[in-house]
Structures are given as structure tokens and as C-alpha cells.
FIKEFI-441401 format. One record per atom (N, C-alpha, C): residue in three letters; residue number from 1; x, y, z negated; atom name. Coordinates in pm, 1 decimal. Layout:
# residues N
(miba "ALA", NUM, (X, Y, Z), "CA");
...
This chain:
# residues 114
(miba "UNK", 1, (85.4, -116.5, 0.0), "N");
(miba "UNK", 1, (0.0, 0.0, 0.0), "CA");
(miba "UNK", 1, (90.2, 123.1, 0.0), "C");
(miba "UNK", 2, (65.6, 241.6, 92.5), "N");
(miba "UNK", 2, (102.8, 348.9, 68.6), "CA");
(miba "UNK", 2, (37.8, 446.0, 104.2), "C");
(miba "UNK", 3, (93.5, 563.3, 6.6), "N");
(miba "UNK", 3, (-55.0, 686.7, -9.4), "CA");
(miba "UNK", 3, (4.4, 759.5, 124.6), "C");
(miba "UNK", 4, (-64.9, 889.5, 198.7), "N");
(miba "UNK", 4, (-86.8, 987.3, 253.3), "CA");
(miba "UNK", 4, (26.5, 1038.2, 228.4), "C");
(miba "UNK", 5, (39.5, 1082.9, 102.6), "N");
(miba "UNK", 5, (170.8, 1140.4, 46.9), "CA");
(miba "UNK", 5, (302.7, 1074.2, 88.4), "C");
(miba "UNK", 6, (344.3, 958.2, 69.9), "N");
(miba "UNK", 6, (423.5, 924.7, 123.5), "CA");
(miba "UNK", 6, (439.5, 875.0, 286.7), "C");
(miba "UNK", 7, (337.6, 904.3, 305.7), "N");
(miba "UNK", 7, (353.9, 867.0, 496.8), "CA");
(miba "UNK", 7, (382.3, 1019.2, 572.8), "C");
(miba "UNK", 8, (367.5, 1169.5, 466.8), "N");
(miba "UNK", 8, (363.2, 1269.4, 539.1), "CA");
(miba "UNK", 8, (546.1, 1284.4, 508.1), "C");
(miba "UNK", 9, (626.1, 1273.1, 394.6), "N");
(miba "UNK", 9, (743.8, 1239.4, 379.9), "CA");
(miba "UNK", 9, (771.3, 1135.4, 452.2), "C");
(miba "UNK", 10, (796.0, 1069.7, 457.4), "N");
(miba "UNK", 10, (849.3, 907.9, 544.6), "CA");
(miba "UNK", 10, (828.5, 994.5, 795.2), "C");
(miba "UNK", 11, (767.1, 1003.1, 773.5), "N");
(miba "UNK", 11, (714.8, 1072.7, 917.4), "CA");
(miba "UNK", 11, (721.0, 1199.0, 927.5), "C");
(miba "UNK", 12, (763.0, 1302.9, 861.8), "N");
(miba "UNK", 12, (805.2, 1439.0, 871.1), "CA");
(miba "UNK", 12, (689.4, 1477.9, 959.6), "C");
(miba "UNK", 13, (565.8, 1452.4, 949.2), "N");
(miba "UNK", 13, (423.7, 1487.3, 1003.4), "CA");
(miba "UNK", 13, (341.2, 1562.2, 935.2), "C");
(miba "UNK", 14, (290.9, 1645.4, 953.8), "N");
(miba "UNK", 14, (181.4, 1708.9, 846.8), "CA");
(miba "UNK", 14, (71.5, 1605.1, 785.0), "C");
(miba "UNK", 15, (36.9, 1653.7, 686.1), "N");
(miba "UNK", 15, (-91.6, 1572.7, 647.8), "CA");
(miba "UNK", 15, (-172.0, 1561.8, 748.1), "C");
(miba "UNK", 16, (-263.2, 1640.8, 825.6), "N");
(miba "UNK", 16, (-389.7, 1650.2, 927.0), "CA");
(miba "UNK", 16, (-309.5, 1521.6, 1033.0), "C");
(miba "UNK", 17, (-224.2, 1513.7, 1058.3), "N");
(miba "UNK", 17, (-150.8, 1394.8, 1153.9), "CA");
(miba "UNK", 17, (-155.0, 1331.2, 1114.4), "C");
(miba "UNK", 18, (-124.4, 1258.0, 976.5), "N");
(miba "UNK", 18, (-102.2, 1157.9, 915.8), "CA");
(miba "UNK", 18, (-263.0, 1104.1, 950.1), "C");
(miba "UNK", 19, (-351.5, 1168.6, 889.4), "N");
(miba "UNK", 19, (-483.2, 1152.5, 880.1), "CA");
(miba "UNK", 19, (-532.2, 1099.1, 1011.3), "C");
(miba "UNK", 20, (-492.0, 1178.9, 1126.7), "N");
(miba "UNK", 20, (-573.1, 1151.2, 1266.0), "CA");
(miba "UNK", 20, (-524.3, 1046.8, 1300.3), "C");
(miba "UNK", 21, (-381.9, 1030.7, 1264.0), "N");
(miba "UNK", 21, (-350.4, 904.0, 1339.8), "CA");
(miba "UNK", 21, (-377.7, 770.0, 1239.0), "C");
(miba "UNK", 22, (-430.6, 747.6, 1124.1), "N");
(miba "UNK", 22, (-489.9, 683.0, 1040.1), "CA");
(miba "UNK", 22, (-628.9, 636.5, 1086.2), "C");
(miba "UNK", 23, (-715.0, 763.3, 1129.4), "N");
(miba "UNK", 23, (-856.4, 733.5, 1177.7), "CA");
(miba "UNK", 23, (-798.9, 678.1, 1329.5), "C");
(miba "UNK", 24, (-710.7, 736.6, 1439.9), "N");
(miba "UNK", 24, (-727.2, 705.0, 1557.2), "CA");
(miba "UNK", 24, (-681.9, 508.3, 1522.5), "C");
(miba "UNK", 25, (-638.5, 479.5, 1463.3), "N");
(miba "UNK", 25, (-540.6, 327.8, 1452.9), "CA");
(miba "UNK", 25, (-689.0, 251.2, 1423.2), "C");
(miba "UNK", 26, (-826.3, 269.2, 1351.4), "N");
(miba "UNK", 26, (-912.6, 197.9, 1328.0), "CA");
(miba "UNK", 26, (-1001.8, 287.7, 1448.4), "C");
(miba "UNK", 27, (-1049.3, 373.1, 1478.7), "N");
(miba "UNK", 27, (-1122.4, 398.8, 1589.0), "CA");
(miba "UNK", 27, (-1098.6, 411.5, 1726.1), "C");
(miba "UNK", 28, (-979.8, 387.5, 1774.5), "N");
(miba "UNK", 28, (-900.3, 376.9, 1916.1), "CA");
(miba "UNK", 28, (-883.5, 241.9, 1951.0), "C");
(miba "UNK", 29, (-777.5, 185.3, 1867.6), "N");
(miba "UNK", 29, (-714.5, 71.1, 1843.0), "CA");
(miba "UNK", 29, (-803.9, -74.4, 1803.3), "C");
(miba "UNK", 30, (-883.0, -41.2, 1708.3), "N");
(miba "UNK", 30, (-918.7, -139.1, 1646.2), "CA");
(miba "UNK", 30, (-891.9, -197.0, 1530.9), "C");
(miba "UNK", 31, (-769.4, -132.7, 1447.5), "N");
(miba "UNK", 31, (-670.2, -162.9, 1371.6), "CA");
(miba "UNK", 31, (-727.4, -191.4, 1221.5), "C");
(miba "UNK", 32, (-770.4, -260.9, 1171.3), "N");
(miba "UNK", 32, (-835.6, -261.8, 1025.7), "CA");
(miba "UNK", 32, (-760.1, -163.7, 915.6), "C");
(miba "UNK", 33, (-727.5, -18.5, 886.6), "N");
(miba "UNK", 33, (-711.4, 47.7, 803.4), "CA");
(miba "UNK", 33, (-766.4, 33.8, 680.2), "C");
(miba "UNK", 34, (-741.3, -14.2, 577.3), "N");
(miba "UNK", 34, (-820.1, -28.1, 424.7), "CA");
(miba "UNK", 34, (-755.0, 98.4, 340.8), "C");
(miba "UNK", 35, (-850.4, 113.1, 252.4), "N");
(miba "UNK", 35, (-778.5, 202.5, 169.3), "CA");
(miba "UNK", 35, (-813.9, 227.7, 50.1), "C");
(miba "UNK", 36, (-763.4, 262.0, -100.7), "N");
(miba "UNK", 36, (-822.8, 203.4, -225.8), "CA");
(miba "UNK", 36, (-810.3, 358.2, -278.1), "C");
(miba "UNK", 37, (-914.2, 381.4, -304.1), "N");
(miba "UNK", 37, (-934.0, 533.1, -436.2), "CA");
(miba "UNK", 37, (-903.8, 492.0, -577.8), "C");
(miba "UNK", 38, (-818.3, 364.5, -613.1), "N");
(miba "UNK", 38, (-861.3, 350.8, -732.5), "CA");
(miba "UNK", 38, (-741.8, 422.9, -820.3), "C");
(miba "UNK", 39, (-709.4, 508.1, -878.5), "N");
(miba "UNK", 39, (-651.4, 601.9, -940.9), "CA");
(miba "UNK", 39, (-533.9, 509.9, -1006.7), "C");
(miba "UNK", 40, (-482.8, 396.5, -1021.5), "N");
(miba "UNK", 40, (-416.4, 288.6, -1081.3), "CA");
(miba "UNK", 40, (-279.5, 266.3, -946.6), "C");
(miba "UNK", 41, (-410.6, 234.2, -818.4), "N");
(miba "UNK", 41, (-338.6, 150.9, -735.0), "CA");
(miba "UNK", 41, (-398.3, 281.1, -602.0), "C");
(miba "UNK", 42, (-359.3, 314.3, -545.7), "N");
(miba "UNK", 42, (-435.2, 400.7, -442.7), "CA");
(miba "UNK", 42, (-359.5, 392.2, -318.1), "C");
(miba "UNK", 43, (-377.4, 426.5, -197.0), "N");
(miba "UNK", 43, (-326.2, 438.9, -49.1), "CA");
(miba "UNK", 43, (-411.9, 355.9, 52.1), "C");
(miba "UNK", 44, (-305.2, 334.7, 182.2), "N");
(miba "UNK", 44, (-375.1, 280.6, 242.8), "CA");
(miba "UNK", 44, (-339.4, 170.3, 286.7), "C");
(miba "UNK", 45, (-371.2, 42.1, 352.1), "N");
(miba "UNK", 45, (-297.8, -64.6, 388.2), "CA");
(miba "UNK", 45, (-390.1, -149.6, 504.5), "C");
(miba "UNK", 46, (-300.1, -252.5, 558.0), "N");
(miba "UNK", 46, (-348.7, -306.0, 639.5), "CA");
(miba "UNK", 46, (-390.7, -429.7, 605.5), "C");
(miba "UNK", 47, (-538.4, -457.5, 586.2), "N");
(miba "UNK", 47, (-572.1, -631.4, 518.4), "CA");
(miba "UNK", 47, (-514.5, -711.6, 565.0), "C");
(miba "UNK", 48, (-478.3, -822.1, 484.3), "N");
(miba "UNK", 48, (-452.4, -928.1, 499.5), "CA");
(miba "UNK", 48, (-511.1, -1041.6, 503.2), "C");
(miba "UNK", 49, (-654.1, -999.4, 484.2), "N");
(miba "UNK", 49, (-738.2, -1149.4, 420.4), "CA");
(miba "UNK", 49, (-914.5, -1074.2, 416.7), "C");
(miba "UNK", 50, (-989.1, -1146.2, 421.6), "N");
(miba "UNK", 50, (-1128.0, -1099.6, 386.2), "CA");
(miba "UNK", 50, (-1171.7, -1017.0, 247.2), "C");
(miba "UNK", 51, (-1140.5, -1038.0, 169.5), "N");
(miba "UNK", 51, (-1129.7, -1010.7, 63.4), "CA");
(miba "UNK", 51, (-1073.1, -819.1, 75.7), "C");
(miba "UNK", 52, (-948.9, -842.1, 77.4), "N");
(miba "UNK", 52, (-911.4, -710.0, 123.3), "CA");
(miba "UNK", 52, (-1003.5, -598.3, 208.1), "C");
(miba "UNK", 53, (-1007.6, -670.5, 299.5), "N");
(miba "UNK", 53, (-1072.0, -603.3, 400.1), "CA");
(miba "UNK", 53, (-1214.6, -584.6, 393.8), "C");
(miba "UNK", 54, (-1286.5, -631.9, 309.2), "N");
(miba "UNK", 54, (-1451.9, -598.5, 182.0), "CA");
(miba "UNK", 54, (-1402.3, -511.3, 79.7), "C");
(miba "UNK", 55, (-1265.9, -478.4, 52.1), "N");
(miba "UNK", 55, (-1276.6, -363.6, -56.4), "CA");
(miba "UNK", 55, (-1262.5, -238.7, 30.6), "C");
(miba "UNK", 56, (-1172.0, -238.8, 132.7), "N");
(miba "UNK", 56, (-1143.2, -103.4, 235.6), "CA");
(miba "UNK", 56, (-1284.7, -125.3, 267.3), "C");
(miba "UNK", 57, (-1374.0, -201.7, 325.5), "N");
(miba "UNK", 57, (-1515.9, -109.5, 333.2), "CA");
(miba "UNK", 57, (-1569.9, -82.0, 214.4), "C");
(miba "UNK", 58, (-1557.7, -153.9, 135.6), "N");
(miba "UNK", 58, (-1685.4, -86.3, 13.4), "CA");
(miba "UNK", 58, (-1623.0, 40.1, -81.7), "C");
(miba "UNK", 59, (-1462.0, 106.7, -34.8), "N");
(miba "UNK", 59, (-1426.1, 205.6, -87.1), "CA");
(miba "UNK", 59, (-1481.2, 275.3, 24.6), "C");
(miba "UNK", 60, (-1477.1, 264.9, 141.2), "N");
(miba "UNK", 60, (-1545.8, 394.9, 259.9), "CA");
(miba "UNK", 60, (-1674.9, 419.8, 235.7), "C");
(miba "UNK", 61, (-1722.4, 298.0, 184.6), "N");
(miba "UNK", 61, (-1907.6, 325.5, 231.3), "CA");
(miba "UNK", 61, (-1942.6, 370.7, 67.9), "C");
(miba "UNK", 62, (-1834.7, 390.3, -53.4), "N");
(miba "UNK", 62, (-1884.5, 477.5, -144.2), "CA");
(miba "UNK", 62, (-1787.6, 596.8, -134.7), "C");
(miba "UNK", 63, (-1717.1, 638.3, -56.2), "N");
(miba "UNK", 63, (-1707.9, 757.1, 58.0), "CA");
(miba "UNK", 63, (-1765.1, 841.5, 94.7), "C");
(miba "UNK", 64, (-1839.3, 712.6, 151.8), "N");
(miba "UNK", 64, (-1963.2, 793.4, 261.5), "CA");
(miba "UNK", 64, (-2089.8, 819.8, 169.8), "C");
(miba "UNK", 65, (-2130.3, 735.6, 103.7), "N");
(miba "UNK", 65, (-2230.9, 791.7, 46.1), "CA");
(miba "UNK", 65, (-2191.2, 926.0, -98.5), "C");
(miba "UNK", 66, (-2075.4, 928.4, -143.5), "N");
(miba "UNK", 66, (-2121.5, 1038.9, -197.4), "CA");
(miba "UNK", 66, (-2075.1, 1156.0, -129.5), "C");
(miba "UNK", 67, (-2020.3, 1141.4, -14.7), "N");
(miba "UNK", 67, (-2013.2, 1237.0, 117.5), "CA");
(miba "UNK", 67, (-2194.4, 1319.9, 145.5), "C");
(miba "UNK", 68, (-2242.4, 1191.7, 151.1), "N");
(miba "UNK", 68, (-2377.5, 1263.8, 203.4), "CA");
(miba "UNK", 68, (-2456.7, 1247.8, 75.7), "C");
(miba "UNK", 69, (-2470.4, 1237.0, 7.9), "N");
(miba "UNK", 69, (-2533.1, 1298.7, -136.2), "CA");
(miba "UNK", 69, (-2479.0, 1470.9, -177.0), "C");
(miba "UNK", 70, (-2356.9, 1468.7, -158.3), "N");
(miba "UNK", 70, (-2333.6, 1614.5, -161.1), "CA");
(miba "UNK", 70, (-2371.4, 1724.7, -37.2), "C");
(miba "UNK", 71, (-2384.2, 1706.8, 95.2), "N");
(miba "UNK", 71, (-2432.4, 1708.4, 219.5), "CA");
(miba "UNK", 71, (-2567.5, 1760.3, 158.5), "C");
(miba "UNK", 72, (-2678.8, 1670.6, 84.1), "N");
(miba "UNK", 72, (-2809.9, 1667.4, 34.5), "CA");
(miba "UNK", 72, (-2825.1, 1815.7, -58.2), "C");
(miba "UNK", 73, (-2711.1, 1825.9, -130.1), "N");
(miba "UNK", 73, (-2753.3, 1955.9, -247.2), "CA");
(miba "UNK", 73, (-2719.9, 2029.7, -180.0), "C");
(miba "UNK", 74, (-2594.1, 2082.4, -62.1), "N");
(miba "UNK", 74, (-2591.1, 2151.8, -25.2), "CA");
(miba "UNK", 74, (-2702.2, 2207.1, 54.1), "C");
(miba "UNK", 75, (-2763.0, 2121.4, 148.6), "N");
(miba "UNK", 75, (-2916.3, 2146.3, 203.6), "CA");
(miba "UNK", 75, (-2989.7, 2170.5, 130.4), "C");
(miba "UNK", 76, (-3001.6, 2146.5, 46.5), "N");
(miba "UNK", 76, (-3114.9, 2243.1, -68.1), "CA");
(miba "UNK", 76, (-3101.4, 2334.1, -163.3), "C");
(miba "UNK", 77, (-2946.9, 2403.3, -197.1), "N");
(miba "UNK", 77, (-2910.0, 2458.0, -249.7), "CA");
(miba "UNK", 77, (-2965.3, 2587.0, -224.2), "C");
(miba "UNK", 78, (-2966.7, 2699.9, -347.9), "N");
(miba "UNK", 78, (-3072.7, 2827.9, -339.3), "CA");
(miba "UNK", 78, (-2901.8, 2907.5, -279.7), "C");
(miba "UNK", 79, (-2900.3, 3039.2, -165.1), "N");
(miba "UNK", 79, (-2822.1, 3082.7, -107.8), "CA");
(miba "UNK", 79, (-2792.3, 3175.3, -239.1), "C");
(miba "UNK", 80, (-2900.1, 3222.4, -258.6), "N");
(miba "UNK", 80, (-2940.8, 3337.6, -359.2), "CA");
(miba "UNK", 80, (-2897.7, 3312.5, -510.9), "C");
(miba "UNK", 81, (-2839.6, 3180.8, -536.0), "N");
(miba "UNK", 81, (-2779.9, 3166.1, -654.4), "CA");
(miba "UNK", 81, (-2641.4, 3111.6, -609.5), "C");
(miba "UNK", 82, (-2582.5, 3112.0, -547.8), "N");
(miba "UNK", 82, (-2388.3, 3108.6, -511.5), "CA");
(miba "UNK", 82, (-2404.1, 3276.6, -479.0), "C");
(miba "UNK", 83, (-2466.1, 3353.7, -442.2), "N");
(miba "UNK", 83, (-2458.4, 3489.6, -428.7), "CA");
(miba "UNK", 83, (-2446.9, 3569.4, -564.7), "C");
(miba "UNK", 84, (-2498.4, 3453.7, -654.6), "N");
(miba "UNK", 84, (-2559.6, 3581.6, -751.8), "CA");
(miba "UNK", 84, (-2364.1, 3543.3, -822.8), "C");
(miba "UNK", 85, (-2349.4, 3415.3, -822.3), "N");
(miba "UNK", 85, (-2242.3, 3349.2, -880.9), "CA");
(miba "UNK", 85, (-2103.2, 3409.6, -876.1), "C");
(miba "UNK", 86, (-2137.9, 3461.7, -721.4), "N");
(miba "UNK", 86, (-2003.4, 3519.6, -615.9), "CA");
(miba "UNK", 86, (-2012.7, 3669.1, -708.3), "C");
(miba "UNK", 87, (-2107.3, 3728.8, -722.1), "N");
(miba "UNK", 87, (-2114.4, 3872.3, -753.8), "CA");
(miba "UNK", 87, (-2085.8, 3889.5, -910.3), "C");
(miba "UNK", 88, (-2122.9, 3764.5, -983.9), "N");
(miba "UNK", 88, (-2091.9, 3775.0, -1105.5), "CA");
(miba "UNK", 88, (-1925.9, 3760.9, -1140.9), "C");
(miba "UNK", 89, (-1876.2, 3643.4, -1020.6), "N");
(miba "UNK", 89, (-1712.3, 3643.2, -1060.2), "CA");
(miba "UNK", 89, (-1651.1, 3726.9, -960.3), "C");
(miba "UNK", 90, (-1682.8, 3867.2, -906.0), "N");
(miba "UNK", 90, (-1615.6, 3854.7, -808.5), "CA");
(miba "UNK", 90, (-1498.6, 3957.3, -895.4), "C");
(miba "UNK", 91, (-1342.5, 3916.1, -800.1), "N");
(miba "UNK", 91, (-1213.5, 3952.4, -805.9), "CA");
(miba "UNK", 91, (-1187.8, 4111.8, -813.1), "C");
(miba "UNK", 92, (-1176.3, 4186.7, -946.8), "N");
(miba "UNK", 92, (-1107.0, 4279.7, -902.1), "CA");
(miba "UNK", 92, (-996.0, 4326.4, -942.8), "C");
(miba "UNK", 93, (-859.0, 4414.8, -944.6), "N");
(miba "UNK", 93, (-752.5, 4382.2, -959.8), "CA");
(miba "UNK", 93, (-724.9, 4392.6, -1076.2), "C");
(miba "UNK", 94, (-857.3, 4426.1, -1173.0), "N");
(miba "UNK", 94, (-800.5, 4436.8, -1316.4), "CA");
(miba "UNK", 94, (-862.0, 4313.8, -1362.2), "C");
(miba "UNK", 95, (-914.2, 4192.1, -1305.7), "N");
(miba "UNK", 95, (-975.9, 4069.4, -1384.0), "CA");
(miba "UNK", 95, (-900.3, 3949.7, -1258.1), "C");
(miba "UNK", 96, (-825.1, 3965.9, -1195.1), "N");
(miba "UNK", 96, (-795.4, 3871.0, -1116.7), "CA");
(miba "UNK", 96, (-675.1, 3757.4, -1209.1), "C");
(miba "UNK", 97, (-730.8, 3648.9, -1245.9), "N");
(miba "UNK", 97, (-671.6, 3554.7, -1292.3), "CA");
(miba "UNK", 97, (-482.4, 3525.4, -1307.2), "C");
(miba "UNK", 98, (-403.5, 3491.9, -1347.7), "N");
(miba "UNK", 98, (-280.6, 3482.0, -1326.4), "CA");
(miba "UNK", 98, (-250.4, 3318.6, -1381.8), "C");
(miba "UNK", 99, (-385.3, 3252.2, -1411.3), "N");
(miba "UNK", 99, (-372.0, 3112.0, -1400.5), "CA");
(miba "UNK", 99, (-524.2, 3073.2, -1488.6), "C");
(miba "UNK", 100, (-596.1, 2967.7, -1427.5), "N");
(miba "UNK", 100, (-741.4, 2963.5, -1416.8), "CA");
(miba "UNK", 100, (-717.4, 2765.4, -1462.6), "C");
(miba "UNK", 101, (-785.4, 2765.9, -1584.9), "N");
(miba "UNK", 101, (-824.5, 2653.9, -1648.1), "CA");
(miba "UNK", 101, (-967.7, 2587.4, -1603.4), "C");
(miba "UNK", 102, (-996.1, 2518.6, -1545.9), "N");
(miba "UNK", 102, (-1136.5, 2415.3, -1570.3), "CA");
(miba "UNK", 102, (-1146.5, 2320.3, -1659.4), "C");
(miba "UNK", 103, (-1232.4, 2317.2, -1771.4), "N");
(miba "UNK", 103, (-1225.1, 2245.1, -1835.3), "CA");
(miba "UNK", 103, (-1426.2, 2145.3, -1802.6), "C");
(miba "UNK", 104, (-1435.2, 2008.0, -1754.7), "N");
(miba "UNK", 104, (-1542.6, 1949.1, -1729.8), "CA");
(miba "UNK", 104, (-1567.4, 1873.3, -1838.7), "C");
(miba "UNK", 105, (-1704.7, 1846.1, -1898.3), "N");
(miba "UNK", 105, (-1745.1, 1719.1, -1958.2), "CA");
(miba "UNK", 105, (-1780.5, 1602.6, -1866.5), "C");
(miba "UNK", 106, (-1697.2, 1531.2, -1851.4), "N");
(miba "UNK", 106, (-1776.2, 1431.2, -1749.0), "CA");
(miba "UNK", 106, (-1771.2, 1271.1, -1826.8), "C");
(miba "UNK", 107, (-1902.2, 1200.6, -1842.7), "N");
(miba "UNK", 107, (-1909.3, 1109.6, -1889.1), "CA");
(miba "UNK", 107, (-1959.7, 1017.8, -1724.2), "C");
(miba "UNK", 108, (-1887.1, 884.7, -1724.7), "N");
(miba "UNK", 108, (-1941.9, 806.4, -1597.3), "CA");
(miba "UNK", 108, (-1992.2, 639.2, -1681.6), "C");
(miba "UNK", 109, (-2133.7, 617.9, -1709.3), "N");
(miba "UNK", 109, (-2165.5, 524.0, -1738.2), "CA");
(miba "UNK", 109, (-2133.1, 366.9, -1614.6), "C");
(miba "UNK", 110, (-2092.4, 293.8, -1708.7), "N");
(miba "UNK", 110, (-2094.0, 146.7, -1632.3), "CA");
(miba "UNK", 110, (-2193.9, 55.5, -1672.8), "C");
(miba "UNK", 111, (-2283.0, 13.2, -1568.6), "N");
(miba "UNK", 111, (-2329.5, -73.9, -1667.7), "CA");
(miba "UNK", 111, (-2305.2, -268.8, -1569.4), "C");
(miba "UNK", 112, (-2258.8, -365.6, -1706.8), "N");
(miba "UNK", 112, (-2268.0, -464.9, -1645.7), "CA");
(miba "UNK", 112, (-2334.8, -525.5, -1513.1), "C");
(miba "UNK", 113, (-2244.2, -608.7, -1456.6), "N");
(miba "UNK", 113, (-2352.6, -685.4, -1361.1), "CA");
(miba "UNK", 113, (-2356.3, -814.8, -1465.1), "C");
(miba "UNK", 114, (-2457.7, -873.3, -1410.5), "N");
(miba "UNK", 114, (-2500.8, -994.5, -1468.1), "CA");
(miba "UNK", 114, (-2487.1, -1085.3, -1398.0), "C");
């Protein structure tokens, strides 16, 4: 397995290259590209076995779906409240940040399969 990161070092290519020629190798070619989000083990690789090649899809197709779940809020999102948001933070040279913290609560429930 290897990440993006190391294929844009290793190939003295920009990222956006690395990328196109990643998608062109499975949509030109035919080439089975897999690739793992899992924060442990991550990049991309070429299966070896069925198995493999059921996790590179079922990491794309939860990809894709929270690709288009966000797609969804944006389509329904009020214009009139990122406006109001924009006007409430907007930049001026006596409040412009010199280093900006996010701090999230994020809890992600699992629940067993059975």
C-alpha cells in the first residue's frame, strides 16, 4: 500500500496527476485500483485477491455515499444563513486571525452486527 503522499514524492508529479492518473489506470485501463481510508493503514494498492478487491469497493461506495449525502444539504441549504455566517465572521484587519483553532465534539456510534 502506498498513500498519494508518497507517490507525489516518489514521481516528482503534483498531487492533481497523481490523482488523474490513479482514476485514468481503473477507468481507461481497467486496472483494479483499491484504496483504504482507514486512518491505521491508508493508500492505495493493487488487489490481490477478492477479498481485497470488496474492501477497495466498499471504501469507494462509502465515498460515494457520503459524497452525495453532503451534495443533499448543500441542495437544501438556506443561502441566507452562510450569508448571515459570512457577515458575522467577516475579516477585518483588526480581527484577522494569526492562528485559528477548531475544536469538534464528534461522537461516531458502532453498533454490532449480529
Amino acid at each position: 500500500m502506498i498513500t498519494r503522499v508518497e507517490l507525489v514524492k516518489l514521481s516528482g508529479l503534483s498531487d492533481r496527476d497523481v490523482y488523474q492518473i490513479l482514476n485514468d489506470l481503473t477507468m481507461k485501463y481497467d486496472i483494479p485500483i483499491g484504496s483504504s481510508r482507514d486512518c491505521q493503514n491508508y493508500g492505495y494498492y493493487i488487489p490481490m485477491n477478492e477479498a481485497e478487491k470488496n474492501n477497495g469497493i466498499r471504501s469507494l461506495e462509502e465515498q460515494g455515499n457520503t459524497m452525495l449525502k453532503r451534495a443533499e444539504k448543500v441542495r437544501n441549504a438556506d443561502i441566507q444563513t452562510a450569508l448571515a455566517y459570512k457577515e458575522k465572521y467577516k475579516l477585518t484587519p483588526a480581527n484577522i486571525p494569526t492562528q485559528t483553532t477548531l475544536q469538534f465534539n464528534y461522537e461516531r456510534s458502532v453498533t454490532p452486527l449480529n
